[in-house]
C-alpha positions in Angstrom: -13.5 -30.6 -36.7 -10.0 -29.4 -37.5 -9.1 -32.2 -39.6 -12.8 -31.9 -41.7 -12.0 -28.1 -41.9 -8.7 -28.0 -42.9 -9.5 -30.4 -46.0 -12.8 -28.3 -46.5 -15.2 -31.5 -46.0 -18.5 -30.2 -45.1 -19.9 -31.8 -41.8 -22.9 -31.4 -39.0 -21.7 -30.8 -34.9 -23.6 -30.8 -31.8 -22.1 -30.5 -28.5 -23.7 -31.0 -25.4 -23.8 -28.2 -22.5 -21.5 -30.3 -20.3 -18.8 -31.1 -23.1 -19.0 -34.6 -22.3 -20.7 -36.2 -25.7 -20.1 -34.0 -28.9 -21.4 -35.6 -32.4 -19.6 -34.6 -35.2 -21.2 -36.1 -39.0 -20.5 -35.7 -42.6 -23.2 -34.5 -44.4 -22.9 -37.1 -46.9 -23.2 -39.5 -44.5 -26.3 -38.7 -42.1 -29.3 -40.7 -42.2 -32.1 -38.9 -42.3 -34.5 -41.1 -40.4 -32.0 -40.3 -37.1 -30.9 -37.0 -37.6 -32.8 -34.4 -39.2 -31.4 -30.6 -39.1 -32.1 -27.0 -41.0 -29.3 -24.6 -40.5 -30.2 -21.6 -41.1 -32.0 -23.1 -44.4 -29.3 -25.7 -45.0 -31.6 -29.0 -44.5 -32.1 -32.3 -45.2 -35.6 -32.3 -45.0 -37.9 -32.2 -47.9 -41.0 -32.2 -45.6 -43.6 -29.5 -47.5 -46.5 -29.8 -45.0 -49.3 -32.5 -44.5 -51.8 -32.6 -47.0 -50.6 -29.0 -48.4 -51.0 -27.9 -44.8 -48.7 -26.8 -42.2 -48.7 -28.5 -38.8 -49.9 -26.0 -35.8 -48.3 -28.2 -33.1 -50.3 -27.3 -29.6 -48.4 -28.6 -25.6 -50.0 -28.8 -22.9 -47.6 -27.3 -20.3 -47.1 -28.9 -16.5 -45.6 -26.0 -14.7 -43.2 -26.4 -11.6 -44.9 -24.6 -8.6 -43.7 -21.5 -7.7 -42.0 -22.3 -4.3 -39.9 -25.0 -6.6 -38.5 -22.1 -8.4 -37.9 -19.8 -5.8 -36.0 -22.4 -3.8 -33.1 -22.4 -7.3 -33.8 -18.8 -7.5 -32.7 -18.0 -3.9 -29.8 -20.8 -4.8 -28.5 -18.0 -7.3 -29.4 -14.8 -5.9 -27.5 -16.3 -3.1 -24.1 -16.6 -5.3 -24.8 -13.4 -6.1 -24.6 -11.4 -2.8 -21.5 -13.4 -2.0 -20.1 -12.1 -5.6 -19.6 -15.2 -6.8 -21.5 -14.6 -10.2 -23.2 -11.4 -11.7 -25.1 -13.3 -13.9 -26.6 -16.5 -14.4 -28.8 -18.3 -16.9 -31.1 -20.6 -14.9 -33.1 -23.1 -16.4 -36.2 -25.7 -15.6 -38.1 -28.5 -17.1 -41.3 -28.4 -17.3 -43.3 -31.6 -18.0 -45.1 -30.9 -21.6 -48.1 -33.0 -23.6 -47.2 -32.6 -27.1 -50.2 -33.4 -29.7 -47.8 -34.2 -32.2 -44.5 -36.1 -32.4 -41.2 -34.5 -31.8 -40.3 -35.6 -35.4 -44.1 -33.4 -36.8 -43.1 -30.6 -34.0 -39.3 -30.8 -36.5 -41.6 -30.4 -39.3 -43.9 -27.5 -38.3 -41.1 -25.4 -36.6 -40.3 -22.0 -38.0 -36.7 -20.9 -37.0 -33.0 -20.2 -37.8 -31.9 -23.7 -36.3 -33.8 -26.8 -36.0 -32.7 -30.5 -35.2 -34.3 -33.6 -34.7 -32.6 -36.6 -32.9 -34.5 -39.6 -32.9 -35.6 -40.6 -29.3 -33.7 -37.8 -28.1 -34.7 -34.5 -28.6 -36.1 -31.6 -31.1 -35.0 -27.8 -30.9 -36.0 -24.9 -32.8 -33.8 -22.1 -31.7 -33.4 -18.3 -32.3 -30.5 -17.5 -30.9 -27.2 -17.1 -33.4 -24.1 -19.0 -31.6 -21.2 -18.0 -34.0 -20.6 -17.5 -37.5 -17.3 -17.5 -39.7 -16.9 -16.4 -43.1 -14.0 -14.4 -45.2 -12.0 -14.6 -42.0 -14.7 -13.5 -40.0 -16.2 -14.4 -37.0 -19.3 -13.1 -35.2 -21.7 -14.0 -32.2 -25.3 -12.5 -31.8 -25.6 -12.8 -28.1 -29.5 -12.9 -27.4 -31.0 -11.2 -24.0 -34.5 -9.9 -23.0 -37.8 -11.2 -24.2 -40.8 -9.0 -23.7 -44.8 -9.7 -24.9 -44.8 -7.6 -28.4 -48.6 -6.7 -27.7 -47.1 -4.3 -24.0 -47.4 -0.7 -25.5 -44.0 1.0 -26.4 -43.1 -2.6 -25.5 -39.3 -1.8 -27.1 -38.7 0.9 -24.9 -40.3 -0.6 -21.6 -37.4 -3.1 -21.9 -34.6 -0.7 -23.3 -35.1 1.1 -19.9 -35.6 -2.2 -17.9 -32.6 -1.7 -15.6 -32.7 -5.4 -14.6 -32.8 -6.1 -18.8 -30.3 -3.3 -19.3 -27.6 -4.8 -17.1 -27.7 -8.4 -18.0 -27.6 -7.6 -21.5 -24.3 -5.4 -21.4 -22.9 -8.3 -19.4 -23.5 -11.2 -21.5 -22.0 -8.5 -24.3 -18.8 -7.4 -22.4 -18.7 -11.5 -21.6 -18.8 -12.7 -25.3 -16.6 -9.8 -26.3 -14.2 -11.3 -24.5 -14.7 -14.9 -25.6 -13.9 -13.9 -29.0 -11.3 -12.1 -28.1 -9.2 -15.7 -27.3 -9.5 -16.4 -31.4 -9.9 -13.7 -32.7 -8.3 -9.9 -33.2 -9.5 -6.8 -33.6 -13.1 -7.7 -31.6 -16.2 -4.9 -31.7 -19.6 -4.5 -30.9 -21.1 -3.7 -34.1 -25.0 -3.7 -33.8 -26.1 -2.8 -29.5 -29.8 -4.1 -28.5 -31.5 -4.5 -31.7 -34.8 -6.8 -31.9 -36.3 -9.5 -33.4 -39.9 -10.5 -34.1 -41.0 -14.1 -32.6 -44.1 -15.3 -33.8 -45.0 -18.3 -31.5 -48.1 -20.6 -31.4 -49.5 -18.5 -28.5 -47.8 -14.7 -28.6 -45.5 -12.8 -30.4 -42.2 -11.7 -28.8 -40.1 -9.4 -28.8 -36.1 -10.4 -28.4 -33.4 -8.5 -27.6 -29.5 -9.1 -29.2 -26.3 -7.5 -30.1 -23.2 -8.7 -33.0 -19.7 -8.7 -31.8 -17.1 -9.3 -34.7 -13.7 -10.3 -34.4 -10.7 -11.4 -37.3 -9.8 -14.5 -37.5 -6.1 -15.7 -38.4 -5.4 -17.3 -42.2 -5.7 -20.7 -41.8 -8.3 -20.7 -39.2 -9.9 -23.4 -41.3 -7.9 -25.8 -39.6 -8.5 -24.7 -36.1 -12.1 -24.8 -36.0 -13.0 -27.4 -33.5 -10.2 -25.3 -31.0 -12.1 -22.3 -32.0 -15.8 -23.6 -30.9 -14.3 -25.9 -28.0 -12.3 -22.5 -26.8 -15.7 -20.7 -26.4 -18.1 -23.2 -24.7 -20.2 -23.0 -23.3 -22.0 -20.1 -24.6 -21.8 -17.3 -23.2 -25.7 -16.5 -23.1 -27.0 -19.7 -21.7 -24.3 -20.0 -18.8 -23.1 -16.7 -17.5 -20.7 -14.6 -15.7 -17.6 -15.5 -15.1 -18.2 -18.4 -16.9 -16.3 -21.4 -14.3 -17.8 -20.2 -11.2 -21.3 -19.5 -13.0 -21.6 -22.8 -14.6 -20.6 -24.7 -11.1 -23.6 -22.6 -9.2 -26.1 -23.6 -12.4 -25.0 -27.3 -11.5 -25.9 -27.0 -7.8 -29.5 -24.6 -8.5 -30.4 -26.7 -11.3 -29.6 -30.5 -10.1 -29.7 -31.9 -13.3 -27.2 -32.0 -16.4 -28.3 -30.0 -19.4 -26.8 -32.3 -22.1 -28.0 -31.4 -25.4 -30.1 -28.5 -23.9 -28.2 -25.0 -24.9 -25.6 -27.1 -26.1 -25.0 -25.7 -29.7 -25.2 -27.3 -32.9 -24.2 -26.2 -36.6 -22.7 -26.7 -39.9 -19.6 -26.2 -41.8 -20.4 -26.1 -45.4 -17.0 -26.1 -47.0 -15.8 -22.6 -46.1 -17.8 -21.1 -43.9 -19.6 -22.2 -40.2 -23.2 -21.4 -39.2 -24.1 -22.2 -35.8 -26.8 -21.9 -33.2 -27.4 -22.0 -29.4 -30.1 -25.0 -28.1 -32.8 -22.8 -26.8 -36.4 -23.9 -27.3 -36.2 -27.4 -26.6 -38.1 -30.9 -26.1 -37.1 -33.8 -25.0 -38.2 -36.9 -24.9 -37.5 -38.6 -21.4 -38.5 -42.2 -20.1 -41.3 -40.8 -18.1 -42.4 -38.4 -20.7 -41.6 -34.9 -22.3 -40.0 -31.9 -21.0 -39.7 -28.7 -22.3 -36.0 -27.0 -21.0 -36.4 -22.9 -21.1 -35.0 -20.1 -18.6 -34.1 -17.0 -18.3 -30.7 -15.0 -16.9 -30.4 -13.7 -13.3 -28.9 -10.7 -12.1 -29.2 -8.7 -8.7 -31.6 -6.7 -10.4 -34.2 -9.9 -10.9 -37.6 -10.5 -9.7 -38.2 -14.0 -8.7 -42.1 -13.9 -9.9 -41.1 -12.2 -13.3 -38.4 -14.6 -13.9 -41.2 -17.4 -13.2 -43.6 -16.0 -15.8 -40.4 -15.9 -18.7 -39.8 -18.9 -17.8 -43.2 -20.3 -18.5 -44.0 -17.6 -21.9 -40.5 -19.2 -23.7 -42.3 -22.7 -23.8 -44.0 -22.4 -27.7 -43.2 -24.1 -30.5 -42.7 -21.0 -33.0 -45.1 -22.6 -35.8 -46.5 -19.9 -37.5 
């Protein structure tokens, strides 16, 4: 990444949650029927829609049982009381039927980043990681979801105070990240929302933007740059070591690809998104990875029900 930046190449990355196997591509070079991706509308799919209509992909979710998730939840809220995190992202797979292929879910899926690896996986995420241009660099942390249709549903989770404290941590947390590249770091936009439209609901979502400057020459630092702020803030916690060791105990399982981040240098400037929404395709089926943060504010059954509403495919 430093190398491909400094001589302004334009290339594809994707690094796994763990750290442990990063791709890195040149555009020029990617073959399509492996790796398909849209960054933020830079693509290298030409797919229009079947027949001049657009898939409306449908799963069939395969819940955990409750007492399954309260035995990870108790795990964290654990941690908590013994104040070895104050907040923590914790995630579950949930077995999914899918009446499409992950390659036609690619196809269908409406969002700012979407990827497709063969046999592996498809994502089609929300959530901003980080973006650089003109010396620039900024992160869109992303957290609280609420059903759009609540009434006064934006002020029911302004004054959430469970919603209201994770979201100023994961904000003081990725203020800070920047602040190891970058100067000058500030919270620019505070607890704006989005519009989700999803195959079931619409959601509202919750984020902030944290700017920082960025040193001249930063072109040739950007893999040091990315690799110094892993993992993101937003699908981990806080502080990050200790939080991602306690996800690793509640959760049992490695992430890999799963809120890894993925994205694209074009030249001069990076685009880059956090690996939320997300199928993949195991040897005993398909699982759809999705979660939600904890705090000591959190109620195990509400946590339970986000973590079963953020399984869509946002095809609409």
């Amino acid at each position: 990444m430093n190398e491909w930046g400094s001589a302004g190449i334009p290339f594809l990355f994707i690094i796994d949650f763990e750290q442990q196997k990063p791709l890195i591509f040149r555009l020029d070079e990617i073959d399509p029927a492996r790796l398909l991706y849209d960054i933020n509308g830079v693509s290298n799919s030409n797919y229009t829609g079947r027949g001049g209509k657009k898939l409306r992909p449908q799963l069939m979710k395969h819940p955990g049982s409750y007492e399954e998730y309260l035995r990870k939840f108790d795990i964290v809220k654990n941690e908590i009381a013994l104040g070895n995190t104050f907040l923590l992202n914790l995630t579950c797979s949930t077995p999914v039927d899918p009446d499409v292929s992950l390659r036609e879910i690619f196809d269908a899926g409406n969002a700012r980043y979407r990827l497709w690896l063969r046999d592996e996986f498809v994502c089609f995420s929300p959530e901003i990681f980080v973006s650089i241009s003109n010396g620039k660099i900024r992160s869109f942390p992303m957290k609280g979801t609420i059903d759009a249709t609540i009434p006064d549903a934006e002020n029911v989770i302004l004054n959430d105070p469970k919603e209201t404290a994770e979201h100023y941590t994961i904000v003081d947390l990725i203020r800070n990240d920047l602040s190891i590249v970058a100067k000058n770091v500030r919270v620019k936009r505070f607890r704006y929302f989005d519009l989700i439209r999803t195959d079931t609901k619409n959601l509202l979502q919750v984020s902030s933007e944290i700017c920082g400057d960025l040193e001249n020459g930063y072109e040739s630092a950007l893999g040091d740059i990315i690799f110094s702020l892993l993992p993101a803030g937003s699908v981990s916690g806080a502080p990050k070591k200790k939080t991602t060791e306690i996800i690793a105990k509640a959760e049992g399982i490695s992430r890999g690809y799963y809120t890894g981040i993925a994205g694209i240098f074009d030249g001069e400037n990076l685009d880059s998104g956090v690996m939320i929404r997300f199928i993949e395709k195991r040897d005993n089926g398909y699982f759809y990875r999705s979660g939600g943060g904890i705090t000591s504010f959190s109620d195990p059954q509400s946590e339970y029900r986000e973590m079963i509403d953020k399984i869509y495919v946002p095809a609409v």
